[in-house]
Each structure stands twice: as structure tokens, then as C-alpha cells.
C-alpha positions in Angstrom: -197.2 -163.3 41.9 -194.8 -160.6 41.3 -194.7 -160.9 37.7 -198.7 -160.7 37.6 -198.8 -157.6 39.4 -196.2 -156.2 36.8 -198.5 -157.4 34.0 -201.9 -156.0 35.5 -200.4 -152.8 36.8 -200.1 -149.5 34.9 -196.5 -148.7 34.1 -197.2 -145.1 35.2 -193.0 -142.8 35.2 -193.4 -143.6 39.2 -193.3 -147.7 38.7 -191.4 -148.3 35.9 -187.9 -148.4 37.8 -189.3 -150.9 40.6 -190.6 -153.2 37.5 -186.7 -152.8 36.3 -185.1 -153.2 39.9 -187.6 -156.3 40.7 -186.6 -157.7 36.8 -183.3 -157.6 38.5 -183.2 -159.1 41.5 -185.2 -162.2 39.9 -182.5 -162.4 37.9 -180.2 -162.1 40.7 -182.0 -164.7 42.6 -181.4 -167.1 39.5 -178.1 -166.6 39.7 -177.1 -167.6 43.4 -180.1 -170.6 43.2 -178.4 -171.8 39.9 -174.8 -171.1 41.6 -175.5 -172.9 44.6 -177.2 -176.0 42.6 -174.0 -176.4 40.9 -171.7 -176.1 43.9 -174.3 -178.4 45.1 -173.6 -181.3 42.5 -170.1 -180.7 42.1 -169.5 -181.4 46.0 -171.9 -184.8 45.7 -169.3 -185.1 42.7 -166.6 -184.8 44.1 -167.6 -187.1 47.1 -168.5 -189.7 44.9 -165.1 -189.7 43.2 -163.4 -189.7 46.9 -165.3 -193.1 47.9 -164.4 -194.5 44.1 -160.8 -193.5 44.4 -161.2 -195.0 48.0 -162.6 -198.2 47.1 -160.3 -198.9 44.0 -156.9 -197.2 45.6 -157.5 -197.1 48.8 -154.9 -199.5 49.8 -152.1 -197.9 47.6 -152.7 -194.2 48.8 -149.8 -192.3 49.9 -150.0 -191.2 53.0 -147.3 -188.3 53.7 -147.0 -184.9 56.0 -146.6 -182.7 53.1 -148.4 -182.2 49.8 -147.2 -183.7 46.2 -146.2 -181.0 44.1 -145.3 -181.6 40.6 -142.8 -179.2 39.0 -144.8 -179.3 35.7 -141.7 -180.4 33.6 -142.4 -183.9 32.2 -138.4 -185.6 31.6 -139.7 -188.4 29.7 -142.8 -189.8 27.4 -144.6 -192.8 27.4 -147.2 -194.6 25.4 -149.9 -193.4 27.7 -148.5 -191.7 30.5 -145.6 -188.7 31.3 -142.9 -188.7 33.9 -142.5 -185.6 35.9 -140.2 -184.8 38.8 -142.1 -183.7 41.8 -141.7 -183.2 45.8 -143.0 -184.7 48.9 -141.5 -182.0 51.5 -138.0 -182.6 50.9 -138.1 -186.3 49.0 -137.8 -185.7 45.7 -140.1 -188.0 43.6 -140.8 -189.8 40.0 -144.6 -189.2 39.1 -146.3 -191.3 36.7 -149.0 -188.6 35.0 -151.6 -190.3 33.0 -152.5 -188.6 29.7 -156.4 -188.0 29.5 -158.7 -190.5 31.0 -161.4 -192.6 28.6 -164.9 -191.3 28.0 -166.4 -193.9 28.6 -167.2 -194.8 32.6 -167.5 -197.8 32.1 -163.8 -198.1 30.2 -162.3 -196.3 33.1 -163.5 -197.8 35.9 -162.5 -201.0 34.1 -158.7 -199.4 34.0 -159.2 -198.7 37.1 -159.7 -201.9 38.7 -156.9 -203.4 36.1 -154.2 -200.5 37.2 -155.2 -201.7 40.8 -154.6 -205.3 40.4 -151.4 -204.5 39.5 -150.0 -202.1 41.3 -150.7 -205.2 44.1 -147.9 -207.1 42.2 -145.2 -204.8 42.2 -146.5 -203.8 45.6 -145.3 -207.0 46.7 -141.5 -206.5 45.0 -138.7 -205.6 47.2 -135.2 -206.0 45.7 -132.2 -204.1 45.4 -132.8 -204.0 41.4 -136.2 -203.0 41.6 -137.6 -199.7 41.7 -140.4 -199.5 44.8 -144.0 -198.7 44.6 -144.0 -195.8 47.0 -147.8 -195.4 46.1 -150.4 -193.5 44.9 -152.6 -189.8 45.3 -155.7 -188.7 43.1 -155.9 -186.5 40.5 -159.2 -184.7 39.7 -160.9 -186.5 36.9 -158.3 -189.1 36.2 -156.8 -192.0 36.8 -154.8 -191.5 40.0 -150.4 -190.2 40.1 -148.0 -192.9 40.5 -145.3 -192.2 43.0 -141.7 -193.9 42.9 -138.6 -192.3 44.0 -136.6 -190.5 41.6 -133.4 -191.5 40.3 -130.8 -188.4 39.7 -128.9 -190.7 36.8 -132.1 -191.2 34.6 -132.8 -194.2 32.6 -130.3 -196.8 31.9 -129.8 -195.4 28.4 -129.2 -191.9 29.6 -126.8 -192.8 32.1 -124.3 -194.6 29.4 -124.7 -191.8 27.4 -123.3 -189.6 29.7 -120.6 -192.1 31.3 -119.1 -194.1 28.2 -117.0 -195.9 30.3 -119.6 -197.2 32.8 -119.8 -201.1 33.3 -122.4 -202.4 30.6 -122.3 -205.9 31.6 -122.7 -204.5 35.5 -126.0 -203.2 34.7 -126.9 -205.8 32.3 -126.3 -207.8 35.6 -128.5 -205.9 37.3 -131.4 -206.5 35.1 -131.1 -210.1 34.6 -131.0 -210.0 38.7 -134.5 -208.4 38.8 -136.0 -209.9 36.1 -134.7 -213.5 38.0 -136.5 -212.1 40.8 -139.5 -211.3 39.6 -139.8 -215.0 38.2 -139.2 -216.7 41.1 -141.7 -215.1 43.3 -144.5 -217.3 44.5 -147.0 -217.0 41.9 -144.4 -215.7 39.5 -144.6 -211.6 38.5 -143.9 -211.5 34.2 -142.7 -207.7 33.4 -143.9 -207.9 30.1 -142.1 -205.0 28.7 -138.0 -205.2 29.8 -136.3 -202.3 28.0 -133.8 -199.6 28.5 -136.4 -196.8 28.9 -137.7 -199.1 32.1 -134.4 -199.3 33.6 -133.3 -196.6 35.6 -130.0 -196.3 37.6 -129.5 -195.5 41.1 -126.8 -193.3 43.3 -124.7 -196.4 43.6 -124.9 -197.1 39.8 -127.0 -200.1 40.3 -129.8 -200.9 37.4 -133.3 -201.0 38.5 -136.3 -202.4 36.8 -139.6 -200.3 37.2 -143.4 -200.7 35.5 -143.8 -203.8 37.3 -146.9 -205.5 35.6 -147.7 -202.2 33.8 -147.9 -203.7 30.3 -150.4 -205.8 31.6 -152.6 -203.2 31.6 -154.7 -202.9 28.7 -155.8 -199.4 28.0 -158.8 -198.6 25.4 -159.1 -197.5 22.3 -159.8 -194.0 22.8 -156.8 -193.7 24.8 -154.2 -190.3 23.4 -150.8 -192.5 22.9 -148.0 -190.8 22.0 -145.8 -191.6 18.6 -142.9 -193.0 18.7 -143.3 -195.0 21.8 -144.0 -198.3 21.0 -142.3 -201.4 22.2 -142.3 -203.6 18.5 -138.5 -203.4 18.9 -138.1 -205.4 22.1 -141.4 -207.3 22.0 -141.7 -211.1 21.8 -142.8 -212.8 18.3 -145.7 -214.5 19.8 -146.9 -211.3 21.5 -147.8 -210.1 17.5 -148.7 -213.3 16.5 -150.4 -215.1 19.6 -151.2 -218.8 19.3 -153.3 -220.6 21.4 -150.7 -222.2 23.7 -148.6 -219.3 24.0 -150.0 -217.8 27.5 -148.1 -221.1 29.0 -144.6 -219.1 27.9 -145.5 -215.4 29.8 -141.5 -216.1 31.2 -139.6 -216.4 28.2 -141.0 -213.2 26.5 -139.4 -211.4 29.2 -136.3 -213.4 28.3 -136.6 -212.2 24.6 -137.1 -208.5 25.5 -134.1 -209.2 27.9 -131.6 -210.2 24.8 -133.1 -207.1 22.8 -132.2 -205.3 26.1 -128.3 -206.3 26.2 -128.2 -205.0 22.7 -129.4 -201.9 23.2 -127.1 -201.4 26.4 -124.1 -202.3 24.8 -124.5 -200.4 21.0 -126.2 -197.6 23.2 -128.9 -197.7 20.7 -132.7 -199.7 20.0 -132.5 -202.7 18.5 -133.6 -202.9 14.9 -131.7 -199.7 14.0 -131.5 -201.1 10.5 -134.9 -200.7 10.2 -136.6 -196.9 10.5 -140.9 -197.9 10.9 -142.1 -199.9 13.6 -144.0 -202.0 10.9 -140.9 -202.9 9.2 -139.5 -204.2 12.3 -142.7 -206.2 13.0 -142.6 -207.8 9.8 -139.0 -208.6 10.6 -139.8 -210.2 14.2 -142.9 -212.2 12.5 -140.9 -213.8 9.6 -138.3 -214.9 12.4 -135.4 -212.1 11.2 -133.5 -210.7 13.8 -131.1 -207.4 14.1 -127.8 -207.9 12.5 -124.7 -208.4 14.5 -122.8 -204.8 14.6 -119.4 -204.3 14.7 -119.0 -203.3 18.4 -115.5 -204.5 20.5 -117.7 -204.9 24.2 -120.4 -207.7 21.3 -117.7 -210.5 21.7 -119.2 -213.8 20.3 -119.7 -215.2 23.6 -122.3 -212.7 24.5 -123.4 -212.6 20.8 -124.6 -216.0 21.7 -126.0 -215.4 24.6 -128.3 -213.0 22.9 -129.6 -215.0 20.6 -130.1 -217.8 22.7 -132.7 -215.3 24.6 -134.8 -214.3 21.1 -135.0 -217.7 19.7 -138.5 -217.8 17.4 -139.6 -221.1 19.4 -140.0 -219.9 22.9 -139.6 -223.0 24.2 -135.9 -223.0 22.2 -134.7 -219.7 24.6 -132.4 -219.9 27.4 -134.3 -218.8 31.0 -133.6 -216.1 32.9 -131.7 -218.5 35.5 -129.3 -219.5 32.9 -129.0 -216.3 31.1 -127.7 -214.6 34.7 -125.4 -217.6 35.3 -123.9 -216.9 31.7 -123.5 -213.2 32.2 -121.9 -213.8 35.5 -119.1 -215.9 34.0 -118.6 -213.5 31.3 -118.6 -210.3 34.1 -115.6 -212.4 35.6 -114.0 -213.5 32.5 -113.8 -210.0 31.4 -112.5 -208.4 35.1 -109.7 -211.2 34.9 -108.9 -209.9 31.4 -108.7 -206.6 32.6 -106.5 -207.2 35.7 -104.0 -208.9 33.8 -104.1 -205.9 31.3 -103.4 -203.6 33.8 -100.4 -205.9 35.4 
């Protein structure tokens, strides 16, 4: 109406600067309506994400006094996700941060519901060697923050890197305890990708095994993954080259990552050093060639044997876990008695 009036009405010096003031406050009008409208939608947003995140997490949300607050330093890279250092109040925490989310709904909500399922597995894990669940607290548009607590030593590798003289075949110990855990639960719990960078170490210089069930989760093609990050080294020949029968052997590629484990404790480096690209070393694993035996004092053939036992080609030809920790036990005490009569 007003606009017609404009139109029909001479534009005389006295009514020019209402037509310019009215022009104006239409447009002013637009604003707030179109303002409102998308504060409108992003609060039916937002509330639709809170119910997902509700449904889907719901049962792993952390519930605390104080806010998470993440000191924006990430300490470690993985394939998909970063590791920052964060606080709860006082608690300082390990936050999983998830890099970018898929584009596709339909892909995330399908990560979604996988990341649930197993966060429910290592949910259900409580041993000394295994790092807790604590739980989990959204993040706007993306998949939700992981929350474990944090371990001052770092990862396994970082803490024999910094103590030289710290008991290798304590930790490797450790691992083979959790991983023995983790198999004997009741449906069994497979880790699926045992290897230094997953082992982190305590106060009391225990190893503990974390990303329960993690590589379980299968993440989709347009996901960013970061170089350099990949697990070939430690992974399993029939992982790159499934057969049909293999899903009945889930155990015993945990074993082999296990053995690729114990070398990488004891050299202090990733197996396959010989070898610089990933591909190289997949080739390698495929064609049944293994890393070669360095010249390392603490690689005595006893555990040299123990490691190949645990990579065998044939999974059905590898030690278990069981055995493997009985093995590493004597060997623990063979080499204490050795150093006690040393020191005599």
C-alpha cells in the first residue's frame, strides 16, 4: 500500500525525504524479519541436533560440574582424529577431536551409530592396563569429543624415549595383559589396531591400551586423513588381503600387531624401518616378508622367537595371546634372575 502511494503521489521537495525515510525503514523491517527467521531455524537446528546427539550419545555423555575446555594445542595426530589436552575443573583430560565431519547426512549419521556401538565395548572394559572411557560431550556440527584421562608420560614410545633405561619387557607385559583381557571378555572385544602410538603409560609406569574397538569404525571416503598415519606397518596380512574365512581369526590379528608391537618397543622404532613407503611395506606383508632381525642386545633369540611366532602368514600357525603372555612372563623372570646375580 505504501509503495502505491509512493508511485501515484507527486514527488513534490516536501515528500521526497519521507519516500527516502519510508524506503528505509522497509528495508529495516527486512532486516530484523530476515534476522529473526534465521535465529528462528538455527534454534529448531540446533534442537534437532540436541535430540540426535541425545538419541545416539546419550548414554555416553559426560556429565560433570564444570565445562570441558580444550587448550587448543593438539599433542598428537591421527588418521582421522587429533589429541588435545583439555580440563574438566581441575581433572586434566585427553580429548579425542574429530577432523571435519562427512557431507553427506546420511554418511554421518551412519558414523554415528558405528562410533556408538563401540564406544559400548570399551565402555564395558575396566582393567589396570586399559585406558577408561570417561565419556563423551558434543561439538557443534560434528561428531561428538572423546574424553579419557590424560596420561603426563605420553605414549609408550615417547616415554622410552625419554627414559632409556625403563623396563621394555614390563610394558610389553602390560600390553599382552590387556590385550589378554580384552579376549577373554564374554563376547570377546578384538582391538584391531595394537601399536605403540595406542599405548600410553601411566604415573606408576604401567602400559595402557586405549582405542578400544576404534578401528572398527569405518569412516567414509570423503573423510580428511592425515599422511603419515597409517597402520600397514603393524597390520595383519589378511586384513590387506581378506579371504573369505578370515573373519573366524579377528584374535590373532591382534596377536600379529602385538609381535610388530614388541619390536617397536624394544628398537624404539616402527617396524619395517628398512622400508621408507607404506606400499613397499604392504607388498612386503602380502608376499609373507617380514622385518629383518636388528642387531639389538635387549632382541635375545628367545624373544626373537616369540615374535615371530605372533606374525606367522597362516593365522592359524600364530601363538595366542594366552601363550604369548605366559612366554613373556618367563622371559621377564629369566631376565630379573640374570640381573640379580649380575649385581651380586
Amino acid at each position: 500500500m505504501a509503495t502505491l502511494l509512493f508511485v501515484t503521489l507527486p514527488l513534490s521537495d516536501s515528500l521526497f525525504p519521507r519516500v527516502i525515510i519510508s524506503t528505509w525503514s522497509l528495508h529495516f523491517l527486512y532486516i530484523v524479519v530476515r534476522t529473526f527467521i534465521h535465529k528462528y531455524r538455527r534454534m529448531q537446528h540446533d534442537q534437532c541436533e540436541s535430540e540426535r546427539f541425545q538419541s545416539i550419545f546419550g548414554r555416553h555423555f559426560l556429565e560433570a560440574k564444570d565445562p570441558l575446555t580444550l587448550n587448543g594445542y593438539y599433542f598428537a595426530t591421527g588418521a582421522y582424529a587429533d589429541m588435545s589436552r583439555g580440563n574438566i575443573g581441575e581433572d586434566i583430560v585427553t580429548v579425542k577431536v574429530w577432523r571435519g565431519v562427512p557431507w553427506s547426512v546420511k554418511d554421518r549419521t551412519n558414523l554415528e551409530m558405528q562410533l556408538s556401538k563401540q564406544l559400548d565395548e570399551w565402555k564395558r572394559c575396566a582393567h589396570i592396563n586399559i585406558v577408561p572411557f570417561l565419556g563423551v560431550q558434543p561439538r557443534q556440527n560434528n561428531l561428538p569429543l572423546l574424553i579419557t584421562p590424560h596420561y603426563e608420560n605420553g605414549t609408550v614410545m615417547r616415554y622410552i624415549s625419554k627414559n632409556p633405561s625403563a623396563d621394555r619387557f614390563y610394558l610389553i607385559n602390560g600390553i599382552a595383559a590387556a590385550v589378554g583381557y580384552l579376549h577373554s571378555l564374554s563376547p570377546p572385544i578384538f582391538h584391531g589396531d595394537i601399536r605403540g602410538s595406542n599405548v600410553f603409560v601411566d604415573d606408576t609406569g604401567n602400559a595402557c591400551l586405549t582405542d578400544i574397538s576404534m578401528a572398527k569404525v569405518s569412516f567414509p571416503s570423503d573423510w580428511s586423513q592425515a599422511n603419515g598415519t597409517g597402520s600397514a606397518r603393524w597390520m595383519a596380512p589378511e586384513l590387506i588381503d581378506p579371504k573369505e574365512d578370515d573373519d573366524a581369526y579377528p584374535s590373532q590379528t591382534d596377536v600379529y600387531s602385538f609381535g610388530m608391537t614388541i619390536l617397536e618397543i624394544i628398537t624404539g622404532r616402527p617396524p619395517f624401518m628398512n622400508r621408507r613407503q607404506e606400499s613397499s611395506v604392504i607388498f612386503d606383508v602380502y608376499h609373507g616378508r617380514r622385518p629383518p632381525r636388528p642387531a639389538n642386545s635387549e632382541l635375545t633369540d628367545s624373544i626373537w622367537a616369540l615374535i615371530q611366532s605372533c606374525w606367522h602368514q597362516d593365522p592359524k600357525q600364530r601363538i595366542n595371546i594366552s601363550a604369548a603372555g605366559f612366554w613373556l612372563a618367563l622371559l621377564s623372570q629369566t631376565q630379573t634372575a640374570r640381573a640379580n646375580m649380575a649385581a651380586v
